[in-house]
LODRENDO-393078 format. One record per residue (C-alpha): x, y, z. Coordinates in steps of 0.2 Angstrom, whole numbers, plus 5000, padded with zeros to 4 digits. Last residue first. Example, Ala and Ser with C-alpha at 12.3 -4.5 7.8 and 13.67 -1.06 7.14 Angstrom:
- X_Y_Z
- 5068_4995_5036
- 5062_4978_5039
***
This chain:
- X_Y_Z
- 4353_5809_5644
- 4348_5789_5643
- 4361_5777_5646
- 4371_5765_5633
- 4373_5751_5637
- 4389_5739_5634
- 4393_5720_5637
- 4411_5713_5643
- 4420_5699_5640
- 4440_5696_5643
- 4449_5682_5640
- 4463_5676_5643
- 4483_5672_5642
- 4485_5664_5625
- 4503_5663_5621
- 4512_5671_5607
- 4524_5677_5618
- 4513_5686_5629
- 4492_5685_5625
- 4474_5694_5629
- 4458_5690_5619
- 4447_5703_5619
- 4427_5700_5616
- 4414_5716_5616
- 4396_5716_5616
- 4387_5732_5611
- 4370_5736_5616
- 4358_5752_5613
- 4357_5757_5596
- 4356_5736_5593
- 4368_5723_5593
- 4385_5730_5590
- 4399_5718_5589
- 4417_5724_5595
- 4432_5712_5595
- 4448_5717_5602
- 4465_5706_5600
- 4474_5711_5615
- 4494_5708_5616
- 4501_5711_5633
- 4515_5720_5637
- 4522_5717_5656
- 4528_5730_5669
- 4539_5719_5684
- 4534_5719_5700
- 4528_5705_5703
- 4514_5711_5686
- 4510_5729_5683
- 4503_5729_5666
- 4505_5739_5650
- 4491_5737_5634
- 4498_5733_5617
- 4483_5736_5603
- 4474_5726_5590
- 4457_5735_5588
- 4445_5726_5576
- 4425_5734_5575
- 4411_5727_5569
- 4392_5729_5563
- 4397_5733_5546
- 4416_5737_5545
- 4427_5745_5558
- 4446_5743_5557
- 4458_5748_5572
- 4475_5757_5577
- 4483_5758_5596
- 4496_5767_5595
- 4513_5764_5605
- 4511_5755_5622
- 4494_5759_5629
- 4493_5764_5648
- 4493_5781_5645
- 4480_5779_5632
- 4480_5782_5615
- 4467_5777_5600
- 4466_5776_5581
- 4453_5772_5569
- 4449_5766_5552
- 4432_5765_5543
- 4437_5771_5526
- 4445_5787_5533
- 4450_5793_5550
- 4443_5791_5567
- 4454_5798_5582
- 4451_5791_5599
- 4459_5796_5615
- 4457_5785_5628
- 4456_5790_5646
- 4458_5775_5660
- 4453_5774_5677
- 4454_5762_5690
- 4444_5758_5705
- 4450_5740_5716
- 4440_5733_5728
- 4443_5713_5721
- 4427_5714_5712
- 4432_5727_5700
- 4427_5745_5699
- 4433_5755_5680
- 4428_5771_5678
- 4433_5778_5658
- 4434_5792_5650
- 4434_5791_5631
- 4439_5805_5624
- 4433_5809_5605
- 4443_5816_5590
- 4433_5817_5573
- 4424_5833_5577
- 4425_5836_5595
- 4416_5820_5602
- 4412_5816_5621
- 4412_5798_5630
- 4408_5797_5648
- 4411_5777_5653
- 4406_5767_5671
- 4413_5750_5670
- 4409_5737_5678
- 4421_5721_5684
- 4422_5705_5689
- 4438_5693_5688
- 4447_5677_5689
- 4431_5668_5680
- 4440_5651_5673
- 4439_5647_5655
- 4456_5638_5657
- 4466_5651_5649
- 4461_5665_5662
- 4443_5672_5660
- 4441_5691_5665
- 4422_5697_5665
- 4411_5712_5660
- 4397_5724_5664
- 4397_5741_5655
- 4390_5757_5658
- 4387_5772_5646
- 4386_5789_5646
- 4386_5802_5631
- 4395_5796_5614
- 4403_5782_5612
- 4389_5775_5601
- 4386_5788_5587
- 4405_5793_5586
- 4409_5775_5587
- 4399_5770_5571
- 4394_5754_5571
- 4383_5749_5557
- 4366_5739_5563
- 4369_5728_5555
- 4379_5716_5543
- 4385_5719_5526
- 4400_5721_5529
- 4405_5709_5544
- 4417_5697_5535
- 4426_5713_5530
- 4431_5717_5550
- 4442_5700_5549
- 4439_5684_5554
- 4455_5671_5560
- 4471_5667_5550
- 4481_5656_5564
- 4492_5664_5575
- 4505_5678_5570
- 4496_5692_5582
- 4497_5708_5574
- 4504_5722_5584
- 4521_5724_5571
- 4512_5731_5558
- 4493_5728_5556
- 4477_5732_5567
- 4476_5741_5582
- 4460_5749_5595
- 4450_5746_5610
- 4442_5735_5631
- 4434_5749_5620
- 4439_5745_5635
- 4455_5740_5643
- 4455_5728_5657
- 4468_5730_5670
- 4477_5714_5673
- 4478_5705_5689
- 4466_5689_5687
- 4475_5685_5671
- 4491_5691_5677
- 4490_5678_5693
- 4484_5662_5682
- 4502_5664_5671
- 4511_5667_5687
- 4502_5651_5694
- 4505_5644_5677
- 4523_5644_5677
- 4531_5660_5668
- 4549_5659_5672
- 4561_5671_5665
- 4554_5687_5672
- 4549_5701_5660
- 4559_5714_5654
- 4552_5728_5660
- 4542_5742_5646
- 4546_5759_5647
- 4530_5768_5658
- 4517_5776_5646
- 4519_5792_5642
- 4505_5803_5644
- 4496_5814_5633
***
């Protein structure tokens, strides 16, 4: 596993055009995925949780869905709602009992390819955890009915400096094939973005 780099302290002015620049900027994460409780949770104002999805369907489970090749398509909205970014992403995803890594190819619009491998680790009653170099601590999530929560701390470049950002990662799975994803993206409480995205699972 790889350490993530220790996190900068971040600059003391964050004007909008800084604020604009790391929404465009940051590396999308995928399963843009995974942390709930402790010292990861966003202290905004009580939104859903994974047990307002029980009883709907069909029931993710990641082992079934991650598993083989996928592709996804997805956006990066800044706090405005504007499109700052573009990006596929090409995803290998293989199981050895309850530990699965999650390779993923990330091309944006700007030209630039990234990667990033997730280790996944399901546990019981629906929970999961996740690594990534790239991650800050571990990632841990909730799955419940049709839905998926990861709340995690993702590591970005920013002038210079390394930034932790805040995601709040949403998973909605819409059929054996489809999956859409919603992560919202904050610093010091304050809402960055948005990222989109919708998976696909390939055939073979």
């Amino acid at each position: 596993m790889i350490t993530p780099a220790p996190t900068a302290a971040p600059a003391p002015a964050r004007s909008p055009s800084r604020l604009r620049r790391l929404a465009g900027r940051f590396s999308l994460t995928l399963v843009s995925v995974l942390a709930l409780a402790g010292p990861l949770l966003l202290t905004a104002c009580a939104g859903p949780t994974p047990a307002d999805y029980r009883q709907q369907t069909p029931v993710l489970e990641l082992r079934q869905y991650f598993n083989g090749k996928l592709l996804a398509h997805g956006i990066v909205t800044d706090r405005a709602g504007k499109v700052t970014q573009r990006f596929t992403v090409k995803l290998t995803a293989t199981w050895v009992g309850d530990v699965g890594t999650l390779d993923e190819q990330f091309s944006y619009s700007d030209g630039r390819q990234q990667q990033r491998i997730w280790t996944i680790t399901r546990l019981a009653d629906g929970r999961y955890t996740g690594r990534a170099a790239d991650v800050q601590g571990e990632a841990q999530g909730q799955a419940s009915g049709n839905a998926l929560n990861w709340r995690y701390t993702l590591l970005q470049p920013v002038d210079g400096q390394t930034w932790a950002l805040q995601f709040d990662d949403w998973m909605f799975l819409v059929d054996d094939g489809v999956m859409i994803n919603r992560a919202e993206f904050s610093k010091f409480g304050i809402r960055l973005g948005e990222v989109l995205l919708s998976f696909q699972r390939l055939p073979g």
